[in-house]
C-alpha positions as CSV (number, residue, x, y, z in Angstrom):
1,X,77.9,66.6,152.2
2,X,74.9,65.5,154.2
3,X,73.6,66.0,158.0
4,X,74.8,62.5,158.6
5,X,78.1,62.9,157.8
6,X,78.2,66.0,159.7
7,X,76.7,64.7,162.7
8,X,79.4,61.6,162.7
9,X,82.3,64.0,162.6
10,X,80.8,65.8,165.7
11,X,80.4,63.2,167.3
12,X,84.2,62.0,166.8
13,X,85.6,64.7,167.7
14,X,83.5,65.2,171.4
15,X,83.5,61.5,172.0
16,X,87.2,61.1,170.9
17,X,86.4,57.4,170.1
18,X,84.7,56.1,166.6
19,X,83.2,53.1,168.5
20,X,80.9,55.8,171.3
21,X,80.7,57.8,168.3
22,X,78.9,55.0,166.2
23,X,76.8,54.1,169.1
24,X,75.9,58.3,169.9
25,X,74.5,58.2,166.6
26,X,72.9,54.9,166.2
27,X,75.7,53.4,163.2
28,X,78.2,50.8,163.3
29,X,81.9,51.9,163.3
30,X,83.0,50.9,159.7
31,X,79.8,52.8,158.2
32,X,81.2,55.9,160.6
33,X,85.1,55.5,159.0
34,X,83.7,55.0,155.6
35,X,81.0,58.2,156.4
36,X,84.0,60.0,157.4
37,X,86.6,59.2,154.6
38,X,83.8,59.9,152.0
39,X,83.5,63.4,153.4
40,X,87.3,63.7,153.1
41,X,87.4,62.5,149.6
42,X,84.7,65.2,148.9
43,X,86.3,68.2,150.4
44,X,89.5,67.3,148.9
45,X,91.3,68.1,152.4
46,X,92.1,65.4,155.4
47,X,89.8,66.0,158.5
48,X,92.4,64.1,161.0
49,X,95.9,64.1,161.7
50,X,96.8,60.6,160.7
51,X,99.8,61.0,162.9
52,X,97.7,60.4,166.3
53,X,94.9,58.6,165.3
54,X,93.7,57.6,168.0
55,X,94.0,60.9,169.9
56,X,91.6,62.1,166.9
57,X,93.3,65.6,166.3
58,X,91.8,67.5,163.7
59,X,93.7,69.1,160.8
60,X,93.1,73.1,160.0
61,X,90.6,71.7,157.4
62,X,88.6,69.6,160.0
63,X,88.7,72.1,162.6
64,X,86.8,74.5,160.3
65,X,84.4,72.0,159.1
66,X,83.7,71.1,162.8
67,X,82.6,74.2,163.6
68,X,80.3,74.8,160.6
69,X,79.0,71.4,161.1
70,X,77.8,72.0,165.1
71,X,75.9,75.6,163.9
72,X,74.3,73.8,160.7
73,X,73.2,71.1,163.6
74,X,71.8,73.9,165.6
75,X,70.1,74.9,163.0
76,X,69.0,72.0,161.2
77,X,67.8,70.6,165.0
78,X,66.1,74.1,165.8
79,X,64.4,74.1,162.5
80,X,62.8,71.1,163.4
81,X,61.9,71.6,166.6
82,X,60.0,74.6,165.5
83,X,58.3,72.6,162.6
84,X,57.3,69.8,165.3
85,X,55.9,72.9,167.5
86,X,53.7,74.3,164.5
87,X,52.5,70.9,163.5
88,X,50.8,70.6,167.1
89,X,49.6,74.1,167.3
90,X,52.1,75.5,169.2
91,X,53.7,77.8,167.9
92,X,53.4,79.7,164.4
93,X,51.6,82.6,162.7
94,X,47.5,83.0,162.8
95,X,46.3,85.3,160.4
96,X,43.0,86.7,161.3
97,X,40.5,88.5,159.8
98,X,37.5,90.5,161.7
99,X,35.1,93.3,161.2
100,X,34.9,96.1,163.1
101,X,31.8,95.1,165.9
102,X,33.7,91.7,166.5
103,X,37.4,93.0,166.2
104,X,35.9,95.6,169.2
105,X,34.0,93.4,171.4
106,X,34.4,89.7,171.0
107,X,37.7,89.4,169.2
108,X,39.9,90.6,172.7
109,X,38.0,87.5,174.6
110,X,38.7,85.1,171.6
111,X,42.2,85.7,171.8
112,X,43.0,86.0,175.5
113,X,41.6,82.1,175.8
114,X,43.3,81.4,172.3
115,X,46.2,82.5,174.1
116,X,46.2,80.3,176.6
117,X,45.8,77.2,175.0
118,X,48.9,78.1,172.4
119,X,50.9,80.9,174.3
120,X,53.3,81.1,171.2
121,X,51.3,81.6,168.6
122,X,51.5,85.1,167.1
123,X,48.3,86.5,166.2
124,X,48.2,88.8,163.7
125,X,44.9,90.8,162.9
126,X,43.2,92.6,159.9
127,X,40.1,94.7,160.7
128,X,37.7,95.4,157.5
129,X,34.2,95.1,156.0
130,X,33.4,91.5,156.0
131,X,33.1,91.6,151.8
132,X,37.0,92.6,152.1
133,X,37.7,90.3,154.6
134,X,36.2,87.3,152.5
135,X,38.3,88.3,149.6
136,X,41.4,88.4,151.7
137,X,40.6,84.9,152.9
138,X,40.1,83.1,149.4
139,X,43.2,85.1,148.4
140,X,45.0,83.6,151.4
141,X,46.0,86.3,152.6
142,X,44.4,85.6,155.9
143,X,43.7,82.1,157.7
144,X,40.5,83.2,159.5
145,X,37.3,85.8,158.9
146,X,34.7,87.0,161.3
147,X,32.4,88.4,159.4
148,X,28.9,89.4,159.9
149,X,27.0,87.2,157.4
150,X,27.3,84.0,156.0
151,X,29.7,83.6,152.5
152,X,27.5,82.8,149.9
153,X,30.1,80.7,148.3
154,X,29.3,77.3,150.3
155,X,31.7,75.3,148.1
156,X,34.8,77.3,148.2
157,X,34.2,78.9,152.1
158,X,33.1,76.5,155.4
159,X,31.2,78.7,157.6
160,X,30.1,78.1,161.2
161,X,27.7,80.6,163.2
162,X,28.9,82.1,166.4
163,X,26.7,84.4,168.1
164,X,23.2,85.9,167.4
165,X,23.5,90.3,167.7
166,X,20.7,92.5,166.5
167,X,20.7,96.0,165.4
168,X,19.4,99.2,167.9
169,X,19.1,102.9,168.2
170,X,21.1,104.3,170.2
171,X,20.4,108.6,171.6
172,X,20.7,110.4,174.3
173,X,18.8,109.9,177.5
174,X,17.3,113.1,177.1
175,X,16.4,111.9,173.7
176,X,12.6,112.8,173.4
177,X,12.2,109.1,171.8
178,X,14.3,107.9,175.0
179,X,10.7,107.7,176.6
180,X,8.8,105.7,174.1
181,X,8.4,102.5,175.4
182,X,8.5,101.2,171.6
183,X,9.9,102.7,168.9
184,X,9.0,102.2,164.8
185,X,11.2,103.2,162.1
186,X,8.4,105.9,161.4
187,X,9.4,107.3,164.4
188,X,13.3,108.4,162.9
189,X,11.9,110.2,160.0
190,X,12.6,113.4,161.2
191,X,16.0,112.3,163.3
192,X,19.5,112.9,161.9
193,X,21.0,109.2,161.9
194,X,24.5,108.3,162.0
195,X,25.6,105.0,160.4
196,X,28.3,103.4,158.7
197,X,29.5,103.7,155.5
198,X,28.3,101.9,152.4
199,X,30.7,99.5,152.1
200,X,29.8,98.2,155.6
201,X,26.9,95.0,155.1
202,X,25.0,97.1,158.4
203,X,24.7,100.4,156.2
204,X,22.6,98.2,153.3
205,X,20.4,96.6,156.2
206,X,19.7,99.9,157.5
207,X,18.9,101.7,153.9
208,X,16.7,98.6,153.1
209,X,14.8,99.2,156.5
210,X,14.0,102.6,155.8
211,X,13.2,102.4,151.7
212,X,11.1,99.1,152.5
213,X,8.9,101.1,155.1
214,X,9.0,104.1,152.8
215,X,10.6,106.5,155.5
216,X,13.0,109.6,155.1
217,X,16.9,108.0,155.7
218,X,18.2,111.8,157.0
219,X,22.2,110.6,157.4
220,X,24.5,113.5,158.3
221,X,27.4,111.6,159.2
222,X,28.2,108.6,157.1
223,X,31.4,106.3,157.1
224,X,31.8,107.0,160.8
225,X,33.7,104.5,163.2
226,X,31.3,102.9,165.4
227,X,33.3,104.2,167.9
228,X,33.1,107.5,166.6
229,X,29.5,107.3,166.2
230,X,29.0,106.7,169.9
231,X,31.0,109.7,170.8
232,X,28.7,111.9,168.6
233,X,25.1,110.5,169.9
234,X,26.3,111.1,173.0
235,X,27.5,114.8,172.0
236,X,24.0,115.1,170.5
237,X,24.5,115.2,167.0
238,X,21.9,112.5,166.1
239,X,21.1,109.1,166.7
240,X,23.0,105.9,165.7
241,X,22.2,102.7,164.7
242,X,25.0,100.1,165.6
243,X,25.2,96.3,166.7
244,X,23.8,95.9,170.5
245,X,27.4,93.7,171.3
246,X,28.9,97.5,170.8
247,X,27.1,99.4,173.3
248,X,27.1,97.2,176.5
249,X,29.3,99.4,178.3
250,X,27.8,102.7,177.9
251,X,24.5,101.5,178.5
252,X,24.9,99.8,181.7
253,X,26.7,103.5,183.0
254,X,23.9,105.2,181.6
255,X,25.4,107.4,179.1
256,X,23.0,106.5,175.9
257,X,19.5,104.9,175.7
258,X,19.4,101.9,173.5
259,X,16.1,100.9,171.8
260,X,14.7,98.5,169.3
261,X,13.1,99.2,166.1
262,X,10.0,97.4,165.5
263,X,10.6,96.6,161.9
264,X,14.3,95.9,162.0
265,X,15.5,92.7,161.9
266,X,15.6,91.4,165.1
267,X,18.8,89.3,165.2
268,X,21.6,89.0,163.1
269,X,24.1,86.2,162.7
270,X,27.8,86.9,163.3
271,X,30.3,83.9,161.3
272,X,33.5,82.2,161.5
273,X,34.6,81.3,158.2
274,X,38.1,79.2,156.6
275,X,38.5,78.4,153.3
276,X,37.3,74.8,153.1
277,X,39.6,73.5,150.8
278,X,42.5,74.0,153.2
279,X,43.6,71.7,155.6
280,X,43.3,72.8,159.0
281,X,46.2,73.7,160.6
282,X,46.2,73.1,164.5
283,X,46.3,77.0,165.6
284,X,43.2,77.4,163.4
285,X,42.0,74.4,164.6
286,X,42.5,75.3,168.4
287,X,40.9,79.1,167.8
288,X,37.7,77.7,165.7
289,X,37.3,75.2,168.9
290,X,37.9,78.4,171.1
291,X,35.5,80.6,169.0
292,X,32.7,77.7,169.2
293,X,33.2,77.5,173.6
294,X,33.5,81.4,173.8
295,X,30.2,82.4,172.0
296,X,28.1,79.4,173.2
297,X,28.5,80.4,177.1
298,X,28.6,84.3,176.0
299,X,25.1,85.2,177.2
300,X,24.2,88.6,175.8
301,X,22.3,90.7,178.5
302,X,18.9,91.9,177.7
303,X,19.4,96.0,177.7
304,X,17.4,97.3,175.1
305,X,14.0,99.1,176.4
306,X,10.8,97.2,174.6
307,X,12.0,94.1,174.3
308,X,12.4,90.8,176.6
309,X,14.3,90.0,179.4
């Protein structure tokens, strides 16, 4: 039993004529008669009352194939329209994977332009350490990473650069080291900082820092949220180092001081990264393309005390 066949019995029965039939579905009438008594043969049950012919009355038999036969067309046509919408981008499942900073504070604008170039699209998203996130993506479990640095794994992973961030301080405005007008990682010897945990790629930038320039790392809080770390610098219960991108907010309303560190690094380099072996699909196409637009007009504003700008 095949679509055709189907299709030609449909189209029978609605047009009530084998000849407008033939011509609805682009055949000539013997190949529809022959279609038709081929699919008879096959059932093993007569699909029209040979006592009207031309009226086209259909026997128990036919009218339970014919109704089958219009849902499996639904189906078979809806199936295909959806395929046809993927294969352009417009509609389907993108899987993407983030870290915290950029899940927070760039991901939201990424998808509300995404969003707008292929409104169905779902978007699903997993938020994670960018080592986790990399193994999710070779293990195609998602489409997409945003990690914060670049796979090291140039064969297997394409990686693009999105946006430069750098790493501050963050304390209290009444912070004694909220007046320095520079501040050196000697300077938070004696401070209780909060950071991320170790699993996190910031929390081994910030240890290195501190054993490299031989200074006391005093953590009280570790594993913290950077979110959560906000809310306890500014409930006083140390200072915190985080991404600038994740502070914007509170610092432009004045609720913490942000400063550089001399010897930290002064940028890092946030990535987009898709398993190159892959062939693109269009919604991961369309969001790499919006990723690329987004971040190059995204002008970070210069907040942090001691530097430029």
């Amino acid at each position: 039993m095949e679509l055709m066949q189907l299709r030609m019995l449909v189209a029978v029965v609605e047009e009530s004529s084998i000849q407008k039939a033939a011509e609805r579905v682009f055949r000539t009438a013997p190949a529809v008669s022959m279609a038709l008594r081929k699919l008879e043969v096959e059932i093993g049950a007569s699909l029209f009352d040979r006592i009207e012919p031309r009226e086209h009355a259909l026997t128990p038999a036919g009218e339970a194939l014919v109704k089958y036969a219009r849902r499996m067309l639904a189906l078979h046509d809806e199936a295909l329209g959806t395929l046809q919408e993927i294969s352009k981008g417009r509609r389907g499942t993108l899987r993407i994977g983030s870290n915290e900073s950029i899940n927070l504070y760039l991901l939201p604008q990424l998808t509300q332009v995404f969003h707008k170039l292929c409104p169905e699209v779902k978007v699903e998203v997993t938020c994670d350490h960018s080592d986790a996130l990399l193994l999710a993506l070779a293990q195609h479990r998602i489409d997409i990473a945003l990690v914060a640095y670049c796979p090291s794994d140039h064969d297997f992973f394409e990686a693009h650069p999105i946006m430069s961030d750098e790493l501050v301080v963050i304390m209290s405005p009444d912070n004694p080291l909220a007046s320095k007008q520079t501040l050196h990682i000697a300077d938070l010897g004696l401070e209780s900082i909060i950071i991320e945990g170790d699993s996190s790629s910031l929390h081994e930038t910030v240890v290195e820092a501190f054993r490299r320039f031989h200074t006391t790392l005093n953590v009280p809080v570790e594993s913290a949220s950077i979110e959560a770390i906000k809310r306890m610098v500014e409930r006083k219960l140390g200072i915190g180092i985080v991404p600038r991108m994740c502070v914007q907010e509170e610092a432009e309303m004045g609720k913490l001081k942000l400063k550089r560190v001399e010897e930290f690094p002064e940028e890092r380099t946030l990535w987009v990264a898709r398993r190159g072996s892959d062939s693109q699909s269009p919604a991961a196409k369309a969001f790499m393309e919006v990723t690329k637009s987004v971040t190059q007009k995204r002008s970070p504003k210069s907040m942090v005390e001691g530097g430029p700008g």
